[in-house]
C-alpha positions in Angstrom: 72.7 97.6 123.9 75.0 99.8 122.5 74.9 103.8 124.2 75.7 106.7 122.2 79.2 108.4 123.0 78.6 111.5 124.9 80.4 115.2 124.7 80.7 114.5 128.7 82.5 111.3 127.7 84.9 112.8 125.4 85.6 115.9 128.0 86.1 113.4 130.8 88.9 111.5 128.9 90.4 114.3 127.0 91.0 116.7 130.1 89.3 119.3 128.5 85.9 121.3 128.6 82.4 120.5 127.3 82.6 123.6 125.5 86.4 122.6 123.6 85.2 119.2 122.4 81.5 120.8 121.1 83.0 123.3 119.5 85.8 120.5 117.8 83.3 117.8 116.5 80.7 120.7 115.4 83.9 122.3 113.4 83.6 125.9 114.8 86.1 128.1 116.2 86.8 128.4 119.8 89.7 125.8 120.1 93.1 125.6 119.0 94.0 123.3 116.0 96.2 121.0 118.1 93.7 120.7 120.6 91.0 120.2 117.8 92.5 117.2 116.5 93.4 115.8 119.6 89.1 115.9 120.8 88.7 114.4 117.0 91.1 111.4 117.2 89.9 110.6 121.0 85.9 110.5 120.3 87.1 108.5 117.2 88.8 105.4 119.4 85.7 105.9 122.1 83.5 105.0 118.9 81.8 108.5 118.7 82.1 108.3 115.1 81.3 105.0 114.5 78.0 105.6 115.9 76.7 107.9 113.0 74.9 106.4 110.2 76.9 103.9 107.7 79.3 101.3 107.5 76.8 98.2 108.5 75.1 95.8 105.8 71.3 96.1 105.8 70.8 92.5 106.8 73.2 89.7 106.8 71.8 88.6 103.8 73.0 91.4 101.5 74.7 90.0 98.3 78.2 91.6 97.8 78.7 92.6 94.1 81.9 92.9 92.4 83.2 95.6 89.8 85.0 92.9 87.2 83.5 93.4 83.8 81.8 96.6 84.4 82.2 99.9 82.8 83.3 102.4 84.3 82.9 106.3 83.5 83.7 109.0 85.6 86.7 110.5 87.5 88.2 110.0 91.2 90.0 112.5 93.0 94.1 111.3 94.8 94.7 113.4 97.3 99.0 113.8 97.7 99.5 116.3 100.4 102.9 116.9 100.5 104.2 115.9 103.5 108.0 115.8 104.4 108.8 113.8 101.6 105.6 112.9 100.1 105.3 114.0 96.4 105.5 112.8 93.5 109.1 112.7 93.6 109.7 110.9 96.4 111.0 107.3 95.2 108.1 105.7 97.8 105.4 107.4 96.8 106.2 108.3 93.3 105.5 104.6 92.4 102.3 104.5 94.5 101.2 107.6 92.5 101.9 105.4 89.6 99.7 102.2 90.5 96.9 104.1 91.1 97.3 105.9 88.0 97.8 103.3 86.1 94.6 101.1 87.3 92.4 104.2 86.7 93.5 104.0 83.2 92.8 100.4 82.6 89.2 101.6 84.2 88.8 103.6 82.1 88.6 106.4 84.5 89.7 110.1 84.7 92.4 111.0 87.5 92.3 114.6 89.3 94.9 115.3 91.9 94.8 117.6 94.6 98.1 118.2 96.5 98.4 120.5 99.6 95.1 121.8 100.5 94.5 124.3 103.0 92.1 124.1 105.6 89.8 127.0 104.6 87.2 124.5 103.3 89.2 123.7 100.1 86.6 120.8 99.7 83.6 122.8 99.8 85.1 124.0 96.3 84.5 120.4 94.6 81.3 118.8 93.5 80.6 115.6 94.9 78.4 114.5 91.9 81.4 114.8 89.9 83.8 112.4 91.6 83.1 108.9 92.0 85.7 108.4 95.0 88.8 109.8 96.7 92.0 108.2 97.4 94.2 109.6 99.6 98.1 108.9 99.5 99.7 108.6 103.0 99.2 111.3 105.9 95.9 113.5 105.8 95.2 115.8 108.4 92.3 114.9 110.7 90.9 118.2 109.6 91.3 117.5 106.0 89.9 114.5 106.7 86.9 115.4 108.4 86.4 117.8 105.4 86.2 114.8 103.2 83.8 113.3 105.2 81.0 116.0 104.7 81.4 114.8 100.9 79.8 111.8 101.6 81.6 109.7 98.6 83.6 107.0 99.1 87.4 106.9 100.4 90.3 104.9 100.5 93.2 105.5 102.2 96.7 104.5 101.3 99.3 103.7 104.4 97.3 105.9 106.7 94.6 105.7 109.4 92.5 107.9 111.8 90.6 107.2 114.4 88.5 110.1 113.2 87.7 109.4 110.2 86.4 105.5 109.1 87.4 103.9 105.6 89.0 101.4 104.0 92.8 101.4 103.9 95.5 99.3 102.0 98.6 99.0 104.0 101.6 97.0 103.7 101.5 94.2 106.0 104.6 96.6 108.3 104.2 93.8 111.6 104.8 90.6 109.2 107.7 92.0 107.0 109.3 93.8 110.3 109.0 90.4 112.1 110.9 89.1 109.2 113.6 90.8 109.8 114.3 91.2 113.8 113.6 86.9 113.1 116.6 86.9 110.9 118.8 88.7 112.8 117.9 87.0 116.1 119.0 83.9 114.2 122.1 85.5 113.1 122.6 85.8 117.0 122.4 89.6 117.7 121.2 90.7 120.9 121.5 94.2 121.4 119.6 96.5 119.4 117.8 100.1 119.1 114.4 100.9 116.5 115.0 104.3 114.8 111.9 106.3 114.1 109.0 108.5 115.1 106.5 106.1 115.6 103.9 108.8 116.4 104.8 110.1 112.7 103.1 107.7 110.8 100.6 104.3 111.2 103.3 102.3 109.5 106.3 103.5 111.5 103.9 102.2 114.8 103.4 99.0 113.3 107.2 98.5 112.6 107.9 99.3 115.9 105.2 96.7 117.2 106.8 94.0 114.9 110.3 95.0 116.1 109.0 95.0 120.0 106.8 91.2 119.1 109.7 89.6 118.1 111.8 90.4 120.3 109.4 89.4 123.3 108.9 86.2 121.7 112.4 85.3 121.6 112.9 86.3 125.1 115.3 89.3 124.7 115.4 92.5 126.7 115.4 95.8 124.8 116.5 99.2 126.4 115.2 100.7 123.9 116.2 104.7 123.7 112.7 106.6 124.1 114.8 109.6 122.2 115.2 107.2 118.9 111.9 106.6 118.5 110.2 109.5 119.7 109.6 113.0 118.1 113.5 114.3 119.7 114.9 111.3 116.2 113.3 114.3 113.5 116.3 115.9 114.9 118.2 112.5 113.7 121.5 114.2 113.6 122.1 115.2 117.4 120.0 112.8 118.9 121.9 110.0 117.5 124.4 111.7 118.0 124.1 112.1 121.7 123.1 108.3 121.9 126.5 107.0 120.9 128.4 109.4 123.5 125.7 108.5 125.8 125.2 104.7 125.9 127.6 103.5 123.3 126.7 101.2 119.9 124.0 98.9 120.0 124.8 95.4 117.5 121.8 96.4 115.0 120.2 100.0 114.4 116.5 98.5 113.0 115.5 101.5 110.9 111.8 102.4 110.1 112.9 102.4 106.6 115.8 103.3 104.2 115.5 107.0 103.9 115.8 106.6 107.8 119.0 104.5 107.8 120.3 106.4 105.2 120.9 109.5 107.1 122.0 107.1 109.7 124.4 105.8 108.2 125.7 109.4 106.8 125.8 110.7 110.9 127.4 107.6 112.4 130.4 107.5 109.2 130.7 111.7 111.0 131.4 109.8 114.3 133.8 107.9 112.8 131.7 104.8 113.2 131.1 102.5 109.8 128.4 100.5 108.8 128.8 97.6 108.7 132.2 96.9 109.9 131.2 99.2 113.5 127.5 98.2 113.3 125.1 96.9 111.4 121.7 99.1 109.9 119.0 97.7 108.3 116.1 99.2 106.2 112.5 99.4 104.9 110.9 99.5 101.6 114.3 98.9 99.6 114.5 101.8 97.9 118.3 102.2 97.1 120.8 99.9 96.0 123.8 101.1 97.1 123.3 101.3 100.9 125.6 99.1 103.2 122.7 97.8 105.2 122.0 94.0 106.0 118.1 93.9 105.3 115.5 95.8 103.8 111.8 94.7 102.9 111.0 94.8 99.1 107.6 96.7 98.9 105.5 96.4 95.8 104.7 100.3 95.7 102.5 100.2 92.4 100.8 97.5 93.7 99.7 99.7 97.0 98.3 101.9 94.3 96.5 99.3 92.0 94.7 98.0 95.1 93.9 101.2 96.4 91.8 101.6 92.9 90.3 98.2 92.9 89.2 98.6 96.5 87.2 102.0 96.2 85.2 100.4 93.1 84.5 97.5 95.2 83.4 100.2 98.0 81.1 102.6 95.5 79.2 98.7 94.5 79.1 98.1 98.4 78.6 101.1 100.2 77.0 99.5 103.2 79.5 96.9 103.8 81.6 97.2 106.8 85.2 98.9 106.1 88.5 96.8 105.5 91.8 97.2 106.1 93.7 95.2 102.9 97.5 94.6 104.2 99.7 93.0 101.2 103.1 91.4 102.2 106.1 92.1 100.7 109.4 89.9 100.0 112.6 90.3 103.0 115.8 91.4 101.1 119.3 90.2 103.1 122.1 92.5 102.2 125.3 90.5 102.8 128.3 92.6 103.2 129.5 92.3 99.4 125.9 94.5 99.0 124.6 91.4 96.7 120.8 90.7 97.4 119.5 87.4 98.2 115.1 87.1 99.4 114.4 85.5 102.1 112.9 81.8 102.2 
C-alpha cells in the first residue's frame, strides 16, 4: 500500500530542515525563494503532490465524454509570462498565442491574458467561477504555479512541466524530431560533435539533449560533450563559445537547441573568423528563419501547439477525474543543403 510522503522525507533528500520545507509547501515565509522552489520541485518527484486528492477515475468504469458538438460559453484565462523571449512577439510563441486564440474563437469562448504576474498573490485577484480553465504558455514559476493550484480549475500547460504542479501538457515530441536529426547526420558520417544549450532552462531543451545523447549511444559514438555548452555558463553564449574554440578546437556539427540558439552561434563563430558552413556545420530547432546557413532544422506546427492546448483543457473540464496526459505532436525534419534550399525529410 501506498504511504504518504513525509516533511522528514523531503528534509532528508533536500539537505534542508523540517522547518524550511514546512514552511515551503505551507507557502509562508521563513525560506528563501530559491530554496522554496527547490523543497517544491523535490516533494513533487517523491510524489508528495500526487498524493492529494484528484487526478484518479472514480472506478475503472467511468465513461470518458468528449466536448465535439457542445456549446460552449464562458472565458479561459492564457497565462504569457514574459520570459527571455517569450511574448507575443517572439516568432515561437507569437504563433502559439495564435492557435490558442484562434480555437477559443471557433469555441466560441472569451480569451483573457495575463502576462508577468508578480508573486504577491496576483491570483487571489481573479474569480475562479469566472474562468473555465487556464492555459499557460511555456515557463511558469513553480510559485506561480502553485498559485494556480489553490484555484482549483483546470490547467493545461504548453511546452512546460513541474514536478510541483500536475496537469496535462502538450509538447512537441523534442526526443523524436532531435533523433531525426543527429540520425541524419550520423548517416552523413559526422562523428564529432557538441549540443548547445541550457538544458536546465527549459523541459524541451532537456529532451533535445536526451534525443541528441540516444542517438548517439545507439550508434555507438563517443561524445565529449562540453559541460560549459550545455550548462547555465552557454546564457553567456558569446565567451563561452568563445573559450571552447581556443580551448578544444571545432567540433564537425554544433547541434543547437533551436534556431534562435544557432543563430547567435553562428554570428560569434563568423567573430572568430570561423564560417558556417564551409568551417562547421550548425543545425537548428523549430525553423523559424529562412535565411540561416544551417544544415537542419525541425519544422514545428506552432498554432497547432496552441489549438491542442484548447481542445485538451475542454476535454479536461468534461473529465476532471481522469488521470493527466502529456499530448506530444511530431513535427516534419527540414535538411538545409548548402544552396539554403529546403528539402523534408522521408
Amino acid at each position: 500500500m501506498k504511504t504518504k510522503v513525509t516533511i522528514q522525507e523531503i528534509a532528508d533528500f533536500t539537505g534542508v530542515s523540517k522547518f524550511a520545507v514546512s514552511r515551503a509547501l505551507s507557502g509562508k515565509s521563513g525560506v528563501s525563494p530559491q530554496t522554496r522552489d527547490m523543497i517544491l520541485k523535490a516533494a513533487g518527484q517523491l510524489g508528495y503532490f500526487r498524493d492529494q486528492p484528484g487526478g484518479q477515475l472514480q472506478g475503472k468504469n467511468q465513461q470518458l465524454q468528449e466536448p465535439e458538438n457542445r456549446k460552449w460559453s464562458g472565458a479561459v484565462l492564457v497565462l504569457f509570462p514574459n520570459v527571455r523571449y517569450q511574448n507575443h512577439e517572439s516568432l515561437y510563441w507569437g504563433p502559439v498565442f495564435d492557435g490558442i486564440s484562434a480555437r477559443l474563437n471557433q469555441k466560441g469562448l472569451d480569451i483573457l491574458t495575463l502576462t508577468e504576474p508578480s508573486n504577491d498573490h496576483m491570483f487571489s485577484l481573479l474569480n475562479p467561477q469566472g474562468i473555465l480553465g487556464i492555459i499557460t504558455v511555456g515557463s511558469v514559476s513553480t510559485q506561480n504555479l502553485m498559485d494556480i493550484k489553490k484555484l482549483n480549475i483546470p490547467v493545461v500547460m504548453v511546452d512546460h512541466m513541474d514536478p510541483a504542479f500536475q496537469s496535462d501538457m502538450v509538447f512537441t515530441d523534442n526526443i523524436y524530431g532531435m533523433r531525426q536529426i543527429m540520425t541524419k547526420l550520423i548517416s552523413k558520417g559526422f562523428k564529432r560533435y557538441q549540443f548547445i544549450g541550457n538544458i536546465e532552462d527549459a523541459q524541451s531543451f532537456y529532451e533535445r539533449w536526451i534525443g541528441f545523447i540516444s542517438a548517439l549511444n545507439d550508434y555507438k559514438i563517443g561524445h565529449q560533450q562540453l559541460p560549459a555548452l550545455n550548462g547555465p555558463e552557454v546564457e553567456n553564449l558569446r565567451d563561452t563559445l568563445t573559450a571552447s574554440v581556443n580551448e578544444h578546437g571545432l567540433p564537425e556539427v554544433y547541434v543547437c537547441a533551436n534556431d534562435t540558439t544557432a543563430m547567435f552561434a553562428i554570428d560569434i563563430l563568423k567573430e572568430q573568423g570561423i564560417e558556417v558552413p564551409r568551417g562547421v556545420h550548425v543545425t537548428g530547432f523549430d525553423n523559424m528563419y529562412d535565411n540561416l546557413p544551417i544544415l537542419a532544422t525541425v519544422n514545428i506546427d506552432k498554432e497547432l501547439l496552441g489549438m491542442r492546448a484548447v481542445d485538451q483543457l475542454l476535454w479536461r473540464i468534461l473529465n476532471p477525474g481522469s488521470n493527466y496526459e502529456k499530448l506530444l505532436i511530431q513535427a516534419d525534419i527540414i535538411v538545409r543543403e548548402l544552396g539554403n534550399r529546403d528539402s523534408e525529410m522521408k
